[in-house]
N, C-alpha and C positions, 0 to 999 in steps of 0.2 A: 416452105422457107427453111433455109437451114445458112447456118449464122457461124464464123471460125476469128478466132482472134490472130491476126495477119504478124502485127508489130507489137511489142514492148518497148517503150521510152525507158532511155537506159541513160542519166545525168551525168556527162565525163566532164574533164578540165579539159581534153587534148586529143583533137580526133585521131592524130597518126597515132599517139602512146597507147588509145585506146585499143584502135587496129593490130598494133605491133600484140599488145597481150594478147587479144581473142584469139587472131590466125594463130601465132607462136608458141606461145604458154598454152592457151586449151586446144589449140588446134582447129580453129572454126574457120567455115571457108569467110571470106569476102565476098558478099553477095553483090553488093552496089557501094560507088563512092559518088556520089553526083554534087559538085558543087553548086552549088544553089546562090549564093552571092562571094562577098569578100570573107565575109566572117560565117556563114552557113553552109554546112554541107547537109547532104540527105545519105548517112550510111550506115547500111546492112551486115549485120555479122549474123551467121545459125552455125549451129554444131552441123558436122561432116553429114553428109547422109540423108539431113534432115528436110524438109518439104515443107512444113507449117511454118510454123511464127518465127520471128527473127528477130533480132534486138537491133532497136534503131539509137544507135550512139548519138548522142542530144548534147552537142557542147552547151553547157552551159551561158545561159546570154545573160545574166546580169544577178547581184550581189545573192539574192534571196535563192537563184537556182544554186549558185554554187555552196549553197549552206549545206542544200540535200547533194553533193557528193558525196558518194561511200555508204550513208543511210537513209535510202529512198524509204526505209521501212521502219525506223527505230529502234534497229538493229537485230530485228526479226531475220532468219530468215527471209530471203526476195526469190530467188529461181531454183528450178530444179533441174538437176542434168540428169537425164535418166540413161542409162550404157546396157550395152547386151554381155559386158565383160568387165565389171566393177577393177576386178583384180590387177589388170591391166592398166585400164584409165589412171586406177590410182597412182600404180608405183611410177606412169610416163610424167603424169601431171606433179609428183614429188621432186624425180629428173627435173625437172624445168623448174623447179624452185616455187611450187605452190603452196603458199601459207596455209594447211588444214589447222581448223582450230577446235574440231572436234576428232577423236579417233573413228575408223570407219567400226559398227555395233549392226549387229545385226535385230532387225525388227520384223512386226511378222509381213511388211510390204517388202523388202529385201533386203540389203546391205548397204548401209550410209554411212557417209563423212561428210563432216561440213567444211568449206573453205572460203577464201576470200577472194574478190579480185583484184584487180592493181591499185581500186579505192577505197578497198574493205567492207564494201558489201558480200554479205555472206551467201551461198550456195549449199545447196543441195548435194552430195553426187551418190546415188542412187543407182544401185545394181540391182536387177530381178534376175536373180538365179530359178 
């Protein structure tokens, strides 16, 4: 048997503004938009490249989800982006106006910065040099 985590529930306010960050600002393809009713969709964002898990953008349905926008975690860290070119990712992702709210430091797993996304949940980004 062998077991892989497919999706990430990701709590947004706004599915297009959600979209427009992921593809534009990080650069993530659009995997699926499927409408599902009036007020639900089913949609898919993963980094370029990627194959595994995807984050399934979760509008918000009602008072108590939208509490957990921006801090799914209690302001932990939540994802990790891992890159084959830190140096790069970082300075395109700066270009496009990404809030980093730690400097990138290197550790002995690789080279990190933490940043936010359009709700201020915080990230990972993660170079193995």
């Amino acid at each position: 048997m062998t077991q892989h985590l497919t999706h990430i529930a990701l709590v947004v306010d706004d599915y297009d503004q959600a979209i427009k960050f992921y593809t534009e600002k990080l650069n993530f393809d659009l995997v699926e938009d499927t409408i599902l009713s009036e007020t639900k969709r089913w949609v898919l964002v993963r980094p370029k490249g990627a194959a595994e898990c995807s984050i399934l953008l979760a509008k918000a349905s009602n008072e108590k989800q939208k509490t957990r926008i921006g801090n799914q975690t209690g302001g932990r860290v939540f994802l990790f982006l891992q890159t084959n070119n830190f140096w790069i990712d970082y300075k395109a992702m700066l270009e496009k106006g990404i809030n980093f709210v730690r400097e990138p430091t290197k550790e002995d797993y690789g080279t990190v910065a933490v940043f936010e996304d359009l709700y201020g949940n915080l990230w990972d980004l993660i170079g193995k040099e």
